[in-house]
The first five atom37 places (N, CA, C, CB, O) and aatype in JSON, in Angstrom:
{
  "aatype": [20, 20, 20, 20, 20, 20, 20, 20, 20, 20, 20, 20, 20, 20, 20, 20, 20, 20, 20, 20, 20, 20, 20, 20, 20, 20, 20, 20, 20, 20, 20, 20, 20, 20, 20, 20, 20, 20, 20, 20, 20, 20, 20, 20, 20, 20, 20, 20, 20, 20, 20, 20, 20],
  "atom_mask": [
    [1, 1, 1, 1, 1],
    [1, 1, 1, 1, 1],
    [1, 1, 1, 1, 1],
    [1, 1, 1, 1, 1],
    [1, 1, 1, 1, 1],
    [1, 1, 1, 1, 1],
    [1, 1, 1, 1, 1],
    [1, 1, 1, 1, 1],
    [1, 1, 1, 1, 1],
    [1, 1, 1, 1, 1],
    [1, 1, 1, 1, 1],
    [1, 1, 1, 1, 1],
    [1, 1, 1, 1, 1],
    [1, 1, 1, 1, 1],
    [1, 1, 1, 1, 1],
    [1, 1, 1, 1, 1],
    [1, 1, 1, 1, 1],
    [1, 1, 1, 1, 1],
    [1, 1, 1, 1, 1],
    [1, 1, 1, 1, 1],
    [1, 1, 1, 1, 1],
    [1, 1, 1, 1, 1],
    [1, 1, 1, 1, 1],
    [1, 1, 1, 1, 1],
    [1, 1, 1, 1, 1],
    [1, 1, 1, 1, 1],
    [1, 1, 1, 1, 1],
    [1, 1, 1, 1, 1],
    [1, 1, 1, 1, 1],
    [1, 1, 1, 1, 1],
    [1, 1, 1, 1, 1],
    [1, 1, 1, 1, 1],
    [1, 1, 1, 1, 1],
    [1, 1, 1, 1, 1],
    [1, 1, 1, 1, 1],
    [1, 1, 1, 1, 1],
    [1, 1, 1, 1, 1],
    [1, 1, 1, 1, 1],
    [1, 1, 1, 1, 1],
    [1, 1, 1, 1, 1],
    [1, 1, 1, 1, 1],
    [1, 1, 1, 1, 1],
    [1, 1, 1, 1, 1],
    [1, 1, 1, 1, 1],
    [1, 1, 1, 1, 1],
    [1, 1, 1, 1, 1],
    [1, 1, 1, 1, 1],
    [1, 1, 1, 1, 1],
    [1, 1, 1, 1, 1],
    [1, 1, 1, 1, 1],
    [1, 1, 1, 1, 1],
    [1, 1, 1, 1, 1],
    [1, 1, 1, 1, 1]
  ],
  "atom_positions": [
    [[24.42, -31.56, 2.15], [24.7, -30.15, 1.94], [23.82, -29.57, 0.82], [26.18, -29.95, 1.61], [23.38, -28.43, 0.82]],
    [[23.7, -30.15, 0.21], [22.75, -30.16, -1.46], [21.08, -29.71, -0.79], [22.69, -32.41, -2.52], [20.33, -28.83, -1.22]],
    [[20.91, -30.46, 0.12], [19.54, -30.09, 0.69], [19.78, -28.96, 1.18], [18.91, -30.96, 1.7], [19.09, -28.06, 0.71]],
    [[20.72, -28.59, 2.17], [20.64, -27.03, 3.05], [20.57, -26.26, 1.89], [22.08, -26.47, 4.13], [19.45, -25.74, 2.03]],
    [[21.13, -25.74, 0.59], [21.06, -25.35, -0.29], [20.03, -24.91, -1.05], [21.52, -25.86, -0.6], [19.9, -23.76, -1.47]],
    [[19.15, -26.01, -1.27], [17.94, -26.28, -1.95], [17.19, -25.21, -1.02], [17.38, -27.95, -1.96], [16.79, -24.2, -1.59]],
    [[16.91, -25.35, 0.58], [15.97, -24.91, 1.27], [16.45, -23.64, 1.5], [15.63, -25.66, 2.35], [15.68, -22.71, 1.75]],
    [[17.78, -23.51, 1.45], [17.88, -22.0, 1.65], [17.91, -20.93, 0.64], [18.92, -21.79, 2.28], [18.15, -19.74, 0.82]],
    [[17.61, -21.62, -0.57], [17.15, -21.06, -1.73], [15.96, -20.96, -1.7], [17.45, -21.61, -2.76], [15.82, -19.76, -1.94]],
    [[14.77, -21.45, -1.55], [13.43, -21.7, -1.19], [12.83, -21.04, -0.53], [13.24, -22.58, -0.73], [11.79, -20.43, -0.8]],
    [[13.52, -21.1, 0.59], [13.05, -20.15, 1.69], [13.66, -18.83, 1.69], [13.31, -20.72, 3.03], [13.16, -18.25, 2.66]],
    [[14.46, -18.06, 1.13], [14.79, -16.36, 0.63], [13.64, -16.22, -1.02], [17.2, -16.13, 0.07], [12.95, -15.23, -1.27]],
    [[13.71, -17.03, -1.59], [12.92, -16.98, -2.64], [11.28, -16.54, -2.53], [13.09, -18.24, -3.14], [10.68, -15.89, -3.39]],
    [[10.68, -17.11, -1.17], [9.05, -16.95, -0.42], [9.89, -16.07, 0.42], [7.98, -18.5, 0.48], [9.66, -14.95, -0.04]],
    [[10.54, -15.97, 1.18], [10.88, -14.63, 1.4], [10.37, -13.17, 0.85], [11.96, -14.7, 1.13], [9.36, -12.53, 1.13]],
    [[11.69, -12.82, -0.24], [11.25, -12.38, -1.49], [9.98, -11.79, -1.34], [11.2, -13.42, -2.45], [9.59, -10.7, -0.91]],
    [[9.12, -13.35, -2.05], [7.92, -12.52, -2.63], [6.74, -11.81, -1.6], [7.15, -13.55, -3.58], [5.86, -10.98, -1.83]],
    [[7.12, -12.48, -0.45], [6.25, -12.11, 0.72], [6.68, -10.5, 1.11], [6.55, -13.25, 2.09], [5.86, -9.7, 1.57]],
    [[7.96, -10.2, 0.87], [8.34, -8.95, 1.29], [8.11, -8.04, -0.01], [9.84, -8.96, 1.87], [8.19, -6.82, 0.03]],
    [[7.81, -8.84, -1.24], [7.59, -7.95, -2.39], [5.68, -7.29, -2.54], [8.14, -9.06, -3.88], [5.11, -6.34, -3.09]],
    [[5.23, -8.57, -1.6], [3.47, -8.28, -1.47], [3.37, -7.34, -0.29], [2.38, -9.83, -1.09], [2.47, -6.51, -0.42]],
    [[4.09, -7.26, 0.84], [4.03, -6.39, 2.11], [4.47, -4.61, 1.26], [5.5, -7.15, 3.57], [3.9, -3.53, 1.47]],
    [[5.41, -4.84, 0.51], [5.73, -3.28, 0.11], [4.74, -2.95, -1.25], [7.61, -3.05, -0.36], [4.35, -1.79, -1.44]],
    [[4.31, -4.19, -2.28], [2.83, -3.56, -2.91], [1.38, -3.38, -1.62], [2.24, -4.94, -4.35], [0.5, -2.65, -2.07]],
    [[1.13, -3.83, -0.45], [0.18, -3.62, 0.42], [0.19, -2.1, 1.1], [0.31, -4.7, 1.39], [-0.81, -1.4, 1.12]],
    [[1.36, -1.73, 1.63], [1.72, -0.75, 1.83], [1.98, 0.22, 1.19], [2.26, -0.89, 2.23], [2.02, 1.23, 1.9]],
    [[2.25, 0.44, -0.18], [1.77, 1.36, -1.37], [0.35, 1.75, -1.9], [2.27, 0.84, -2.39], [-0.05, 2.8, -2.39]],
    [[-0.38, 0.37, -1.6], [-1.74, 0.29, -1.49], [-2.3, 1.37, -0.77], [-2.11, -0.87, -0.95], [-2.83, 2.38, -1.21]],
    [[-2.06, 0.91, 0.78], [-2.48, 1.51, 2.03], [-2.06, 3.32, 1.72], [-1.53, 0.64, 3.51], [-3.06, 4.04, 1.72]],
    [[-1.1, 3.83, 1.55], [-0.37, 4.93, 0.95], [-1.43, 5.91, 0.32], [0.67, 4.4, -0.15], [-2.04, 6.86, 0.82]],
    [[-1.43, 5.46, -0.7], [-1.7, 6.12, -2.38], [-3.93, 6.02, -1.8], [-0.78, 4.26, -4.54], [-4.8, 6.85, -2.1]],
    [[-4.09, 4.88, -1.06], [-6.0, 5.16, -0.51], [-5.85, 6.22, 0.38], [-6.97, 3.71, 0.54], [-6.69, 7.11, 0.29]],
    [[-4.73, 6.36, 1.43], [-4.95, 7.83, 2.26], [-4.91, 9.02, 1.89], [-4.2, 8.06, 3.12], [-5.38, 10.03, 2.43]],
    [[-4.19, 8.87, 0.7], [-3.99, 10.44, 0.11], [-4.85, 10.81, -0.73], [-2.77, 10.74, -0.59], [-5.09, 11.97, -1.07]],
    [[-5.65, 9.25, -1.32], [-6.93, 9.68, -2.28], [-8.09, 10.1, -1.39], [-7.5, 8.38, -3.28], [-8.84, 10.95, -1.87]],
    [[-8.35, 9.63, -0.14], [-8.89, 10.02, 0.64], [-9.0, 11.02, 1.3], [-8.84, 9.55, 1.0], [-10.05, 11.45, 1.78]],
    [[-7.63, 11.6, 1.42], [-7.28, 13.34, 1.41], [-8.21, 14.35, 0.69], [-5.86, 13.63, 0.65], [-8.98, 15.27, 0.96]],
    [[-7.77, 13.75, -0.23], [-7.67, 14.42, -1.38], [-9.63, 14.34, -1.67], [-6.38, 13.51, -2.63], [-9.98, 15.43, -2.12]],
    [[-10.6, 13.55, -1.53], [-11.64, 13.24, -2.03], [-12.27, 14.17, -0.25], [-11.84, 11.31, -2.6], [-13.28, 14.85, -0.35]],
    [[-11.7, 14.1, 0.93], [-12.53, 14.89, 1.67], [-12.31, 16.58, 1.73], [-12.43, 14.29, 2.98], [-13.19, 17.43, 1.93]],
    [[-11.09, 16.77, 1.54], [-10.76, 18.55, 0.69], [-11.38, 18.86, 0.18], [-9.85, 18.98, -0.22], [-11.89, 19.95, 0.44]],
    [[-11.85, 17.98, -1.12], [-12.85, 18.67, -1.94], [-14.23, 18.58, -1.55], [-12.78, 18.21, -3.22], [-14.98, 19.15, -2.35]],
    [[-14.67, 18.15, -0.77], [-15.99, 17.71, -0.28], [-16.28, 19.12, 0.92], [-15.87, 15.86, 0.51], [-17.14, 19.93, 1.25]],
    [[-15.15, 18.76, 1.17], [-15.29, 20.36, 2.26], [-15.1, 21.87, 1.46], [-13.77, 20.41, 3.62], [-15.79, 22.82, 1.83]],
    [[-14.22, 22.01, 0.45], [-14.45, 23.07, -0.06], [-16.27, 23.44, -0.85], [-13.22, 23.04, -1.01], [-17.04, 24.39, -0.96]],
    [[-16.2, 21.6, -1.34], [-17.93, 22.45, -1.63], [-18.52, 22.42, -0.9], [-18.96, 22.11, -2.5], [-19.31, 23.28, -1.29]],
    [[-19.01, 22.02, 0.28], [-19.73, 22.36, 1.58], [-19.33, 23.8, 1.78], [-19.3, 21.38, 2.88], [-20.27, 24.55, 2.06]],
    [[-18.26, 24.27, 1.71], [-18.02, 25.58, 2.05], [-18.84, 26.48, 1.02], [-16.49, 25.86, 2.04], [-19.69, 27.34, 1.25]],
    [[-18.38, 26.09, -0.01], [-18.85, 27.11, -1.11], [-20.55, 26.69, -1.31], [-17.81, 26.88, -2.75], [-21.03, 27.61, -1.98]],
    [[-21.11, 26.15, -1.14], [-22.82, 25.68, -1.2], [-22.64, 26.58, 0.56], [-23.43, 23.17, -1.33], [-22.95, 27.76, 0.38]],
    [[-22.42, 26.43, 1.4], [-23.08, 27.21, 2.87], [-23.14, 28.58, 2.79], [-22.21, 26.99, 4.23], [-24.03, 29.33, 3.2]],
    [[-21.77, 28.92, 2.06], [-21.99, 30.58, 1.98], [-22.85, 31.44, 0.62], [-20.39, 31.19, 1.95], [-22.89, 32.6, 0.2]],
    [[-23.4, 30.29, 0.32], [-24.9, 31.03, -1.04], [-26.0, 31.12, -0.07], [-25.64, 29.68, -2.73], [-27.11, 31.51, -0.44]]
  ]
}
């Protein structure tokens, strides 16, 4: 019983951290689309503003 214990501590524990690296990956993924937003907005407003001089 001492073993089922051991492993089922073990295994929620890599659990855990695997589900703690999937939700920092996905914050990752997040926070690059919106910088990416955010970096082609401005790229198009100055294209706009340089076409109409």
């Amino acid at each position: 019983m001492a073993n089922l214990i051991a492993f089922v501590n073990s295994f929620l524990s890599y659990f855990l951290l695997f589900a703690f690296i999937i939700v920092l990956c996905l914050i990752a993924v997040f926070v690059g689309i919106k910088l990416r937003k955010n970096k082609d907005l401005k790229n198009a407003e100055l294209a706009d503003t340089q076409g109409t001089n």
